[in-house]
N, C-alpha and C positions, 0 to 999 in steps of 0.2 A: 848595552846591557845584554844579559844572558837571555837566549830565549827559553830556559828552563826556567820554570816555575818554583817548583819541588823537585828535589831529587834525593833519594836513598840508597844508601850502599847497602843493599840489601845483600843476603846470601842464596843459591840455589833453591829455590821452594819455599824460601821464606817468605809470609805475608804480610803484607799493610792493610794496617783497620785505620779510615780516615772517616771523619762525621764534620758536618760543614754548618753553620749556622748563619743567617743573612737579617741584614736590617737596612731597614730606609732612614733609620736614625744614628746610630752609630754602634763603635766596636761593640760597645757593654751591651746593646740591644740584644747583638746578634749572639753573645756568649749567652745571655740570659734565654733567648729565642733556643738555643744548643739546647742547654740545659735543664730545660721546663720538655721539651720535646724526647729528647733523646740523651737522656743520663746515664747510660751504662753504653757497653761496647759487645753486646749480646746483638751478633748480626741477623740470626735466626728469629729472634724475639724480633725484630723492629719487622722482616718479613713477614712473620706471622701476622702481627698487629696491623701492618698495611692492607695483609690477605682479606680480615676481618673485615675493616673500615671498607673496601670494595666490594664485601660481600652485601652487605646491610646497604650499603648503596644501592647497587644493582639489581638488591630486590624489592625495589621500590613497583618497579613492572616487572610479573613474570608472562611469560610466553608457552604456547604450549602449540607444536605444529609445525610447519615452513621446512623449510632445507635447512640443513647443517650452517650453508654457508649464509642464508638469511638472516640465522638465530647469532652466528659471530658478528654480521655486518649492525643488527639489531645492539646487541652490547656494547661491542664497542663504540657504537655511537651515544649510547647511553654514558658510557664512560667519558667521554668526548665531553660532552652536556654537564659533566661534573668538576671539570681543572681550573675554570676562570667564571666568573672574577678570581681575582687569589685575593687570600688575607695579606691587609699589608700592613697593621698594626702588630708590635711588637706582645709579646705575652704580659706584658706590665700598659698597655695600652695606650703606652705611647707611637706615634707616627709622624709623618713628612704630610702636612698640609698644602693644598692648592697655591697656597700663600707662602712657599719653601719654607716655613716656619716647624718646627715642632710644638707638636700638641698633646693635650693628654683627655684621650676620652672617658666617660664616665662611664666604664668597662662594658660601650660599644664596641662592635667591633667594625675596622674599616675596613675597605674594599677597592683592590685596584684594577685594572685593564676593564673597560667599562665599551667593550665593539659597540655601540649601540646602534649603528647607522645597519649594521648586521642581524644582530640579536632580537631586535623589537618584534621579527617577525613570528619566528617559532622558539626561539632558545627562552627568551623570558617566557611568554605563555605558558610555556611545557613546567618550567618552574614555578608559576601560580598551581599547577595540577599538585604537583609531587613536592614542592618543598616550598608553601608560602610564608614560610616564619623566614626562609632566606632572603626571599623578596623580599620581606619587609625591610634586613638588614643591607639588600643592595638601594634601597630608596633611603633609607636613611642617610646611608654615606652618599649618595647622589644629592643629597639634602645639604649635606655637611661640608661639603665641595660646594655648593650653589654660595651659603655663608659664607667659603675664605676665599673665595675664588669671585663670586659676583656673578657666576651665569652658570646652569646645568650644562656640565660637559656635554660635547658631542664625540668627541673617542678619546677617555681618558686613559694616560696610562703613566704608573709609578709617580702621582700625584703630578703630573702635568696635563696641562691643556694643550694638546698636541693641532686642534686645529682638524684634523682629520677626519675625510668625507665631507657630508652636507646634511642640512635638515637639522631639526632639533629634537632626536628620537629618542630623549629622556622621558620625552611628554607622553607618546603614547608606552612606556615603560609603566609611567607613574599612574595614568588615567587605566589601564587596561587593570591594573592591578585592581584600584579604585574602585572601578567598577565590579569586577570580582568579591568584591569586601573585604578586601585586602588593607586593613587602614591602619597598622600601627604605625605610626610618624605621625607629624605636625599637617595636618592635611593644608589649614590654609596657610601655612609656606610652603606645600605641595602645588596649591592651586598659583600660587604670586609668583611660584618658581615659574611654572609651565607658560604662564602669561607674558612674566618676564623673557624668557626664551625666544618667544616670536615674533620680540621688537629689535628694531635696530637703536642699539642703544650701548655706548661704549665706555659710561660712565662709572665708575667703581668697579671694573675688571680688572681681574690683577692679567695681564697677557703677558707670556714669556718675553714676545718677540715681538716686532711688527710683523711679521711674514704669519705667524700666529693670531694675532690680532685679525688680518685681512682674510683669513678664514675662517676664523670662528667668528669673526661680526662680519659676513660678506656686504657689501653694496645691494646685494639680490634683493635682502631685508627690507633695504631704502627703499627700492624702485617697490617694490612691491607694496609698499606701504604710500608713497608717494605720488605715484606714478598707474598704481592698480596693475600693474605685469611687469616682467622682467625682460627687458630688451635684452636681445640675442648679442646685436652691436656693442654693449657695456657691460656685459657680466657673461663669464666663462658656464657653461653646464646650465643656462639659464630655463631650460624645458623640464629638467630633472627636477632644479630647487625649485620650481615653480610646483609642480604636481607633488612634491614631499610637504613643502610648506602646506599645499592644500588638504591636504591629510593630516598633518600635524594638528594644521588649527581646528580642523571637524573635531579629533580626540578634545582637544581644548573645550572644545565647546559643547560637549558631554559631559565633562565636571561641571562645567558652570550649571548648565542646565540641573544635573541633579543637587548642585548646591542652590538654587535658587537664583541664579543670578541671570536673569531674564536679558538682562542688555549683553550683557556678553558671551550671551547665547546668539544672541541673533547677529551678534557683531561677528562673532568667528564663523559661524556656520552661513554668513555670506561669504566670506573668505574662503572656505569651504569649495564652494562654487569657481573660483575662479581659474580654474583647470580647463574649464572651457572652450575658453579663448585661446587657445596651444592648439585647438585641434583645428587643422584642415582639409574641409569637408573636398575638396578635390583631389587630394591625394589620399587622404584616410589614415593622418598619421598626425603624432602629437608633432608638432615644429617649433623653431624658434624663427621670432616675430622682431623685426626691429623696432627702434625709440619711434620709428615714421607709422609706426603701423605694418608696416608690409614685411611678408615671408623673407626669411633669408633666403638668399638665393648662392650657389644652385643647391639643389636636394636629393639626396640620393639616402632611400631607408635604408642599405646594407653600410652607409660612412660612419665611419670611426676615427678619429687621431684622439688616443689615449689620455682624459682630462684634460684637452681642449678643444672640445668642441662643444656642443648644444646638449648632450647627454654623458653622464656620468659611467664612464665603464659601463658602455652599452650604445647602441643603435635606436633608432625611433622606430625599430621594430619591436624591440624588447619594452621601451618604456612607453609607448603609445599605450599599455595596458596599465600602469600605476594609478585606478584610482577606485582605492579597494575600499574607501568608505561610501561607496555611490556608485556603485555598477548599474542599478537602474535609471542615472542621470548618465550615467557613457552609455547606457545600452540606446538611450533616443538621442545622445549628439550623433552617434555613429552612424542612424536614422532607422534602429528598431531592432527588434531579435535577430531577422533573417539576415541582415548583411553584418550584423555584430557574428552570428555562429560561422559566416562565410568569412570574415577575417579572422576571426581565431583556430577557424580550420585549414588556415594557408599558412599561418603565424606557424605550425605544425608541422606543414606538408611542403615549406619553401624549400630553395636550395640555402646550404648554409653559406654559400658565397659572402664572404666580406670582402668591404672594398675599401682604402683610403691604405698612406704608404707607415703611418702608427696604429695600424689597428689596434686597440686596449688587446694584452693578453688575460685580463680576464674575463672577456666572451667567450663564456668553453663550457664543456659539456652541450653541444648544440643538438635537439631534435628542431629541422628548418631551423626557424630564427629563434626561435625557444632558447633561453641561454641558461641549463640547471647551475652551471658552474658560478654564478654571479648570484645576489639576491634579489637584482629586482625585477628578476622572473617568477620568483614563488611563488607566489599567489595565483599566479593566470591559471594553473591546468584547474581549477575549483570552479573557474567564473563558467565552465558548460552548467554546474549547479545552478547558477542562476537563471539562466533563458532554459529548461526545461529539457534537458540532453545533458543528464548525469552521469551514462555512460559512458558518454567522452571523456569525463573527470576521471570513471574508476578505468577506463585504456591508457591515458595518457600519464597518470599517477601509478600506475600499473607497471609500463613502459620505464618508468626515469628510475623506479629500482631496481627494476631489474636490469637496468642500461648501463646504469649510472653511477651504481655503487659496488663498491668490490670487496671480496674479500681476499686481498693483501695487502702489503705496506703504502699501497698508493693507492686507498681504497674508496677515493673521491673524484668527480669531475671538476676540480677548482679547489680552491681555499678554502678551508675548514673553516675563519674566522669566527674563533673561540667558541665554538660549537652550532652555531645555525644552519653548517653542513648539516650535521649531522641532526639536530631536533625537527627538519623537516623531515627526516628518513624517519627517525622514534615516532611521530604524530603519525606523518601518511602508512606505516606501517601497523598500528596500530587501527587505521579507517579513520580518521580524522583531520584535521587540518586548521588553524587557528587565522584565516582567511583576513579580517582585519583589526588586528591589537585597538583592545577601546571598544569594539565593540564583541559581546561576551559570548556571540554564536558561535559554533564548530561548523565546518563545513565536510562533511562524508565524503570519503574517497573509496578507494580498494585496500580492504582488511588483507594482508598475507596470509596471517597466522591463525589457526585453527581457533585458539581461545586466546586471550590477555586478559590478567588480574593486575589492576589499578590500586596497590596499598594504599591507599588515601592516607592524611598522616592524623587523621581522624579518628582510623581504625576503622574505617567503612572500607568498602570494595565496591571499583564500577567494573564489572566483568563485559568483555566483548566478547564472542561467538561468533563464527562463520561456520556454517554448516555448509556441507557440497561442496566444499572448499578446496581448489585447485590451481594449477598454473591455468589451465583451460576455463576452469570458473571464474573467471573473474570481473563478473558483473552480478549486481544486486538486486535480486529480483523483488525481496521484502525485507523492511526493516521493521523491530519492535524493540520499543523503547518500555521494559516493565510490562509487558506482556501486551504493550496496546502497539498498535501500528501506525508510524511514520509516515507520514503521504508526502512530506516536502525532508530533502538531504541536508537537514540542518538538524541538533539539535544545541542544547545551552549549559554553560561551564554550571550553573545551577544545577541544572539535574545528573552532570557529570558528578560533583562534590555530595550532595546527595546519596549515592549511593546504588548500583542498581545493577541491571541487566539487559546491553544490549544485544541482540540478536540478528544477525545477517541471513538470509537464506542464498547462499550461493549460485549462479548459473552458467553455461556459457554462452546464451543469447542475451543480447543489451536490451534492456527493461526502463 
């Protein structure tokens, strides 16, 4: 066959006007999709009208302050934060269900590309700030996949169950929301979803594939449930799914809890705990543990071969720190503040040496073993917040934007995936940080920008301020939250939504 597509015998100068319409259901969708969208052949008008739609987006935060190239690298990551999920129901509300079927919604709308192994961290939160009626409508459809499908995705895309990554980070999607006040959907098929999720259980799934199947219901689940840990010997990435599942089921057990259900409060939030046991205390690192009990051997914290080994796209230097609902239960396994701030100050200050002959390529964006280009580094530069050396946070949160992000076409250390690049840049840039999804604290970092107005979609405003604000300022000497003052770098998505006025006094000695 031709490897032309289209071709036109056009003449000298002469143009073609082409408009393209797409559907997950068929021809008629997609003429229908043309046509409800783009009816005429005014190519000005439809730029216009996209101008617009980007406008009213993007002023959702304004900024006032920083470098030229700050305020570009700031937008565009806000734009970033706006392309996915995509709509994937057609303008008549038909779509391609989990169950290859065609459906017709009761003009909901569906949603596809579903990163979530990514997203949980900062890209949803950021969206309970500035657009929670969308959240609503990305849990619905995560709802609406759990009913044809039989299980909340774990990275859905173009109504498949792709199987892809690890963990069940629908849950903290749905609980972080929840807890927020975020409740339009069916909460208790919210809560059966989430519970469902964290069993091993293969029954009414619809699975593409086997090879699909054995990643979206891993073995991990069994052992874990069976067995109480996940032997390193019989399950791939068994240190990673072990400390995700531990986090998963604490979010789990925060619904329960404020829904009343006392047993499966205390069921999960043992479960909770069980990250523990990964850690050893002689080397000072999360490990994987055989079915016998004892260390893999041998161990080296700079090894990597690329999803197969003990950690997930990452080193047991990177994930030794995944356990962001319980930093002060890691802060006494590790045996207290002072040796917890001494490995995270090495975590920092290592060589970036990696060792093994597949190193994952995406261990990147490296300060030492600090890995920005990957996510399950996010969260550490926050954790100086917790042991009392905040300043660490606003140098090291400091450091990865202005390191880390660029302003041109390759303006990331890693993978955009589908915006969490870039919603940790909008939060840390802005002085904040969403530390762990599910629970509804912010965590304070280093403000760039002079001032930010937060359009709440309320019509309320959270304004931030940094005064003395500099490349050289960039430590916090006082915070006021509504004119009163701050003594601990947390405050809460409540008095965020609420309305108000924060203020940073800027310095350049750490406070």
């Amino acid at each position: 066959c031709s490897s032309d597509l289209l071709t036109f015998n056009t003449k000298a100068g002469e143009e073609v006007l082409a408009k393209v319409g797409i559907s997950s259901v068929d021809y008629e969708g997609a003429s229908k999709n043309l046509d409800a969208e783009i009816n005429h052949w005014n190519f000005n008008k439809v730029k216009n009208e996209a101008h617009e739609t980007w406008k009213k987006e993007l002023s959702k935060i304004n900024v006032k302050g920083g470098t030229e190239d700050e305020k570009t690298i700031f937008y565009t990551g806000l734009y970033h934060t706006s392309i996915s999920p995509n709509t994937f129901s057609d303008v008549d509300f038909r779509y391609r269900g989990m169950d290859r079927k065609i459906h017709q919604s009761n003009e909901e709308k569906i949603y596809t590309v579903f990163s979530l192994w990514d997203t949980f961290r900062a890209y949803n939160p950021l969206k309970t700030i500035t657009d929670p009626d969308k959240t609503n409508e990305f849990i619905n459809t995560l709802l609406t996949k759990y009913d044809q499908g039989g299980i909340l995705p774990m990275w859905e895309l173009q109504g498949n169950y792709t199987g892809c990554m690890i963990g069940y980070h629908a849950v903290p999607v749905i609980v972080d929301a929840y807890n927020k006040g975020i409740r339009g959907y069916d909460v208790k098929k919210a809560y059966e979803a989430v519970v469902h999720a964290s069993k091993y259980d293969t029954t009414d799934i619809f699975f593409p594939s086997k090879q699909v199947k054995n990643i979206l219901m891993p073995k991990g689940k069994l052992y874990n449930e069976t067995m109480d840990f996940i032997p390193a010997d019989l399950e791939n990435e068994s240190v990673s799914k072990a400390l995700e599942y531990a986090y998963n089921d604490w979010c789990i057990a925060q619904m329960a809890k404020d829904l009343g259900k006392t047993d499966d409060y205390n069921h999960f939030m043992k479960r909770s705990k069980k990250y523990t046991q990964y850690y050893d205390t002689k080397t000072g690192f999360m490990r994987g543990k055989n079915q016998d009990g004892k260390w893999r051997e041998p161990f080296d914290p700079r090894f990597s071969k690329h999803r197969k080994d003990d950690y997930t796209e990452g080193n047991a230097y990177q994930w030794s720190w995944f356990v962001p609902h319980d930093v002060e239960g890691l802060v006494d396994l590790v045996g207290g503040k002072e040796t917890f701030i001494k490995n995270l100050d090495v975590l920092f200050s290592t060589s970036s040496e990696l060792t093994g002959d597949d190193v994952s390529g995406d261990i990147s964006g490296l300060i030492g073993q600090y890995a920005h280009g990957n996510e399950p580094s996010h969260h550490i530069a926050h954790m100086y917040n917790f042991v009392g050396q905040p300043w660490k946070t606003q140098e090291v949160t400091d450091k990865i934007m202005n390191e880390l992000y660029f302003n041109n076409p390759n303006g990331l250390a890693g993978n955009e995936d589908c915006g969490q690049m870039s919603a940790w840049y909008v939060l840390n840039a802005m002085g904040f940080y969403s530390f762990s999804p599910g629970n509804t604290t912010y965590s304070i970092g280093r403000p760039i920008f002079d001032e930010v107005e937060i359009n709440l979609p309320t019509g309320k405003k959270f304004v931030i301020k940094a005064k003395n604000n500099s490349r050289d300022n960039k430590y916090i000497q006082t915070t006021k939250l509504n004119g009163k003052k701050l003594d601990t770098p947390f405050f809460t998505h409540e008095q965020l939504i609420a309305g108000g006025k924060m203020e940073f006094k800027m310095g350049n000695l750490p406070k």
